[in-house]
C-alpha positions in Angstrom: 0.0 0.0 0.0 1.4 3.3 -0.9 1.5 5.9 1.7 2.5 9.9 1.7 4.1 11.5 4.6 3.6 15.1 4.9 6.0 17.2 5.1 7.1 19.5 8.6 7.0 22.6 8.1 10.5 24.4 8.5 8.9 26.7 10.7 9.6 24.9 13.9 13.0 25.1 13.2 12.6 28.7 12.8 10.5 29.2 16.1 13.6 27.2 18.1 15.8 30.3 17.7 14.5 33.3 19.4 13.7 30.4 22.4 17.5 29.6 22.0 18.8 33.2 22.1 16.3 33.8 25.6 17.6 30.5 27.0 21.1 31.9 26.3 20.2 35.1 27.9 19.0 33.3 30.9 22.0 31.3 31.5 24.3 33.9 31.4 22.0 35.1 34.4 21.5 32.5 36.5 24.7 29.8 35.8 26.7 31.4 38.9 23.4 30.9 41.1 23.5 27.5 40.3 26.7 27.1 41.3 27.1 28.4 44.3 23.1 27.1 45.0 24.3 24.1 44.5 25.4 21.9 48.0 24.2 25.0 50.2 20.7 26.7 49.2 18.9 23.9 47.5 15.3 25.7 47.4 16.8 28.8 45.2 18.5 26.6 42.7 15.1 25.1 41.7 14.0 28.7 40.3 17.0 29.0 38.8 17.3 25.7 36.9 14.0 26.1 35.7 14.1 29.7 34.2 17.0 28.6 32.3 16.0 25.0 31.2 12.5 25.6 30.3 13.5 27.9 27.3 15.9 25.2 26.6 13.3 22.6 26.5 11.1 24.9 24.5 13.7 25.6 22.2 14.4 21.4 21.3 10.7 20.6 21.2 10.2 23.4 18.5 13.8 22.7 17.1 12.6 18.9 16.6 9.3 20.1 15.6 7.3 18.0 18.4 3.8 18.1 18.3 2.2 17.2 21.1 1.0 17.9 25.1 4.8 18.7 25.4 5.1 21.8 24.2 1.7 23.8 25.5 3.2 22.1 28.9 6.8 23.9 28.4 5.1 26.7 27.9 2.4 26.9 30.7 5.6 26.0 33.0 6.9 29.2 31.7 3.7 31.2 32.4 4.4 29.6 35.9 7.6 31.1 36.1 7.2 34.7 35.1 4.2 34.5 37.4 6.3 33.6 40.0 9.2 36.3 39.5 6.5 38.7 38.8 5.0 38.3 42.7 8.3 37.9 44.0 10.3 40.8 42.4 7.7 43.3 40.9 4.9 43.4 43.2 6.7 42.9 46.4 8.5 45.9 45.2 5.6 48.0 45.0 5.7 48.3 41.1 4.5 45.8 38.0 6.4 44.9 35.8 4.5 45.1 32.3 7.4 43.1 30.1 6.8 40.3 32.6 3.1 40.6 33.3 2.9 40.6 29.5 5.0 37.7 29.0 2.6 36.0 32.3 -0.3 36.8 29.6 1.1 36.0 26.6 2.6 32.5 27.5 -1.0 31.5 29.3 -3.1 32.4 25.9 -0.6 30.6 23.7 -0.2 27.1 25.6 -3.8 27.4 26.2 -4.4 27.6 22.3 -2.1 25.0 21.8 -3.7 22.8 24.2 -7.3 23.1 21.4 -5.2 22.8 18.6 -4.8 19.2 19.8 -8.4 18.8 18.9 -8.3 20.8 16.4 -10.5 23.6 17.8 -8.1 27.2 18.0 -6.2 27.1 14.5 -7.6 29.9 13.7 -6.7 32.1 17.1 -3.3 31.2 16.8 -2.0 34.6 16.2 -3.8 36.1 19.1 -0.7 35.9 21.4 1.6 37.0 18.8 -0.2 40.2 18.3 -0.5 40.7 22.1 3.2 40.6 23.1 4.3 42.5 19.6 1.6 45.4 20.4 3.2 45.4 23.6 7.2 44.9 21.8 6.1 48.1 19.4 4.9 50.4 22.4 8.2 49.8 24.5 11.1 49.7 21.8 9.9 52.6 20.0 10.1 55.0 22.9 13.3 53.7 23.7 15.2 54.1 20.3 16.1 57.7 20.4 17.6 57.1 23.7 20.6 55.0 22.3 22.6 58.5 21.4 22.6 58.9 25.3 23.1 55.8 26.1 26.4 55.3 24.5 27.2 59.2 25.0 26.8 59.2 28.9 26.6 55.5 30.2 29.5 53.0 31.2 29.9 51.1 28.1 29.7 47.8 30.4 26.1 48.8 30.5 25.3 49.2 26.6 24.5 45.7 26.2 22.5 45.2 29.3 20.3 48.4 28.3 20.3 46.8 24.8 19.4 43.6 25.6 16.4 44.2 28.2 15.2 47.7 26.3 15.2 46.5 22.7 16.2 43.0 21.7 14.3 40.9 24.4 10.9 42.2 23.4 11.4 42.0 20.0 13.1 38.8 20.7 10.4 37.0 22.4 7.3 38.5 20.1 9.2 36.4 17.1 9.4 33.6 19.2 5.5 33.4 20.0 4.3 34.2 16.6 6.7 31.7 14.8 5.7 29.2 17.9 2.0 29.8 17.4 1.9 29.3 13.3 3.7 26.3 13.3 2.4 24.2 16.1 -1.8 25.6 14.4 -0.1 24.6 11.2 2.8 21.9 11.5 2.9 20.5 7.9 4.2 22.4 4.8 1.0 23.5 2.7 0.6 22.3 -0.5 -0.2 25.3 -2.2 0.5 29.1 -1.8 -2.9 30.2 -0.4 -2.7 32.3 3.0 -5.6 33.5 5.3 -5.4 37.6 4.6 -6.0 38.7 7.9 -2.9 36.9 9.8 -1.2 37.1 6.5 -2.0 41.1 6.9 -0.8 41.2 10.9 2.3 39.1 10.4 3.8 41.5 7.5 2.8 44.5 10.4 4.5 42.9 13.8 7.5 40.8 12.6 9.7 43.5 11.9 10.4 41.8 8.0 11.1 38.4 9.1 7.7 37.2 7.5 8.2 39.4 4.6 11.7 37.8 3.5 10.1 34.4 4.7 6.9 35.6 1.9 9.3 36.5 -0.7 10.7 32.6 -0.5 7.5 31.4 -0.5 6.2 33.6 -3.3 9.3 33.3 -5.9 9.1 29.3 -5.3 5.1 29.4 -6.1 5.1 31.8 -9.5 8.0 29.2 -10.8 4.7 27.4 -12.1 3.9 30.4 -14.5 4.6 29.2 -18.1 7.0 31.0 -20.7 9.1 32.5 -17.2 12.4 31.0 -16.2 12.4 29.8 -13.0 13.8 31.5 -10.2 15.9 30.0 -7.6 14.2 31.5 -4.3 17.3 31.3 -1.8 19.4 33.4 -4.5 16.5 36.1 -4.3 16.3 35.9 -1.3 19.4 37.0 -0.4 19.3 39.3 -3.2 16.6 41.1 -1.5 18.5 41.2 2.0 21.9 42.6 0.7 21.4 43.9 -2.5 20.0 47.7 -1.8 16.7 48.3 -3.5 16.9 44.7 -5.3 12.9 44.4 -3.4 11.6 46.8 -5.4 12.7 44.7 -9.1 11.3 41.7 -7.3 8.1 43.2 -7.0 7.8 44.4 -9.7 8.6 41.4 -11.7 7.0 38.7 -9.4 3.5 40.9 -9.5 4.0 40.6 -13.6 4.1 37.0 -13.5 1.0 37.1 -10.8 -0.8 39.0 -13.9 0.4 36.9 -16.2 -0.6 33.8 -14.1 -3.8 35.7 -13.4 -5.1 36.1 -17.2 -4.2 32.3 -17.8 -6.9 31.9 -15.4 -9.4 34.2 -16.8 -9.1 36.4 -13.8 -8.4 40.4 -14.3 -5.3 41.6 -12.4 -3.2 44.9 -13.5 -0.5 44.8 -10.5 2.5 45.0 -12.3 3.0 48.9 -12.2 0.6 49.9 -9.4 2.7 47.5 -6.5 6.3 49.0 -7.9 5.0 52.0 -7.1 3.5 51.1 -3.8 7.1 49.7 -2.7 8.8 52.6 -3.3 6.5 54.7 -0.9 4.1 52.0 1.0 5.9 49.4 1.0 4.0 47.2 3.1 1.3 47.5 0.7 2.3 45.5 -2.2 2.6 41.5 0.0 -0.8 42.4 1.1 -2.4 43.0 -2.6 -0.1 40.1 -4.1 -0.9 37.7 -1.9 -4.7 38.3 -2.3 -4.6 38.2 -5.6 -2.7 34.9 -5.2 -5.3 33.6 -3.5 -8.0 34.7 -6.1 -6.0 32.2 -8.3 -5.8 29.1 -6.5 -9.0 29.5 -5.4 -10.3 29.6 -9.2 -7.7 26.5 -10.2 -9.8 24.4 -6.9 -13.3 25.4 -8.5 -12.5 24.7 -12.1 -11.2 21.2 -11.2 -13.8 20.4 -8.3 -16.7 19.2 -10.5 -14.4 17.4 -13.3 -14.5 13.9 -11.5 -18.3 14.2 -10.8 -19.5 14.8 -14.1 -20.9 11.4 -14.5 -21.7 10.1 -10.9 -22.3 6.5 -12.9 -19.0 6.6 -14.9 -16.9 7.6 -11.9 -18.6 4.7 -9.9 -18.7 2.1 -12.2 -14.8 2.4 -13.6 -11.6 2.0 -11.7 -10.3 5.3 -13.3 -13.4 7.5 -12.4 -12.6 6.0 -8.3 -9.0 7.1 -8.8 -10.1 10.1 -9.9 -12.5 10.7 -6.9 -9.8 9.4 -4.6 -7.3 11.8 -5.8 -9.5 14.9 -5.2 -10.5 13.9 -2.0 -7.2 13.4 -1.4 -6.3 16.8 -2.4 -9.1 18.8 -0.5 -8.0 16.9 2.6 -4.3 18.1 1.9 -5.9 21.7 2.1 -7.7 21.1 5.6 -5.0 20.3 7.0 -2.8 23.2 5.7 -5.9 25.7 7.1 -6.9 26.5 3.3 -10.2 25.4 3.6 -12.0 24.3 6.6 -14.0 21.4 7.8 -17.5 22.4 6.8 -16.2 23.4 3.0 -14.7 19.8 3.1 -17.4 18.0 3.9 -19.3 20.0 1.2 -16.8 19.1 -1.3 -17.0 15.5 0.0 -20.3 15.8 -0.4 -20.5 16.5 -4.5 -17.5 14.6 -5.2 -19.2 11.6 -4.1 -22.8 12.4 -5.4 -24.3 12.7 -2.4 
């Protein structure tokens, strides 16, 4: 019997880093408590083992993509332990403090939306925590940025790092972490196809600071290799065009959205984005992913409807020869593929079952 084993999505991989760098971060903290914790204060080395090994743990689980009870566990033991240092250090000071109470709030939603994803019931809240702690990321790096001058004018430079690390970096640091964390465990396989939901599409472009840009651009140049007549395009060579080669983003735009239009009319579908998005990366350019994308989307959705009726054409002929089942079998097969990448949902599945079966 021949069986297909989907594909893991590399995003797992990609959520394992910012958990690294944190985990890192935390050693460098508390290694010398353990230490000296060791043989004399057993009851303070336990908080400090765990705020350094649960990032750890978090970071192998996502690192070997493991999708199970473990991970929403790692990361309600991590709620735990801000909890814990927020009682113990912010409020028994007299003060709150907000990056951990945030962090408290952000780490209970996301395990807890993990926890439904087992059952398949919060894919579509996954982003939820993401745009919790990067609302929160935006409002306390941006304040803080034109305070580097001083910083480095009038500070120890022993202290530049720490005030770098704790001001800037560790917000923004974290925030990737939970939204790469969140996508990949709602969404652990590699879709099939190049069809994303517009509004976290829309939200990840806004609060990633580019990472799911570049990460769109891959994406992208790899899908509009199917257009006919074009040369492909390798999408790790533009991709690193479009990192180090100044203003190289705006040619791939412009000549990704002509194949889009080009891909577009094949399909009987109007589209004229060529010279408006080249425009709108010059001045918005946050605009242009958001119309190419939606436009992309317009396209595979018309490919699934043109092919969804072509099996059941003759309900008799499909039932009656072993080429009309295989071709059933292969749509359903297909549509399935979809669910599980969070293209469709359950309810238009069924429906498709539904008239690809005659029933």
């Amino acid at each position: 019997m021949e069986t297909t084993e989907k594909k893991k999505s590399p995003l797992g991989v990609a959520a394992a880093v910012p958990f690294a760098i944190l985990w890192v971060q935390q050693l460098s903290i508390y290694y010398e408590d353990v230490l000296s914790f060791a043989f004399f204060r057993v009851p303070a080395l336990f908080p400090a083992l765990l705020s350094f090994l649960i990032p750890l743990v978090i970071s192998v689980l996502l690192a070997l993509r493991v999708h199970n009870v473990a991970l929403p566990v790692a990361f309600a033991g991590f709620a735990l332990l801000k909890l814990r240092n927020l009682i113990m250090f912010g409020m028994s000071a007299g003060r709150v403090d907000y990056m951990t109470l945030f962090s408290v709030l952000t780490a209970v939603i996301l395990c807890t939306i993990m926890f439904l994803n087992l059952t398949e019931k919060a894919k579509k809240l996954w982003f939820i925590p993401g745009i919790i702690i990067s609302l929160y990321a935006v409002v306390t790096v941006l304040p803080e940025l034109p305070h580097v001058g001083i910083v480095i004018s009038y500070y120890d430079p022993e202290y530049w790092p720490i005030w770098l690390w704790y001001e800037i970096c560790h917000p923004i640091v974290f925030a990737l972490g939970v939204w790469l964390a969140g996508r990949w465990f709602a969404y652990p396989n590699s879709p099939d196809t190049a069809y994303r939901s517009m509004l976290p599409h829309i939200l990840l472009l806004l609060f990633t600071f580019g990472i799911y840009y570049l990460y769109w651009i891959y994406k992208s140049t790899d899908y509009l290799n199917c257009v006919e007549g074009e040369e492909p395009r390798n999408p790790t060579t533009k991709l690193l065009l479009c990192i180090f080669v100044p203003f190289y983003s705006f040619y791939w735009i412009y000549k990704s959205a002509q194949r889009i239009d080009r891909l577009a009319s094949a399909k009987g579908i109007s589209s004229n984005l060529t010279t408006l998005c080249l425009i709108l990366a010059i001045f918005v350019g946050v605009i242009p992913p958001m119309l190419m994308q939606d436009k992309i989307n317009a396209i595979i959705t018309a490919e699934n409807e043109s092919g969804q009726y072509q099996p059941t054409t003759s309900h008799q002929s499909a039932s009656s020869h072993p080429s009309g089942r295989l071709g059933v079998a292969n749509e359903l097969k297909t549509f399935k593929e979809l669910l599980d990448s969070g293209v469709i949902t359950q309810e238009e599945f069924d429906e498709k079952k539904k008239q690809l079966l005659g029933l």
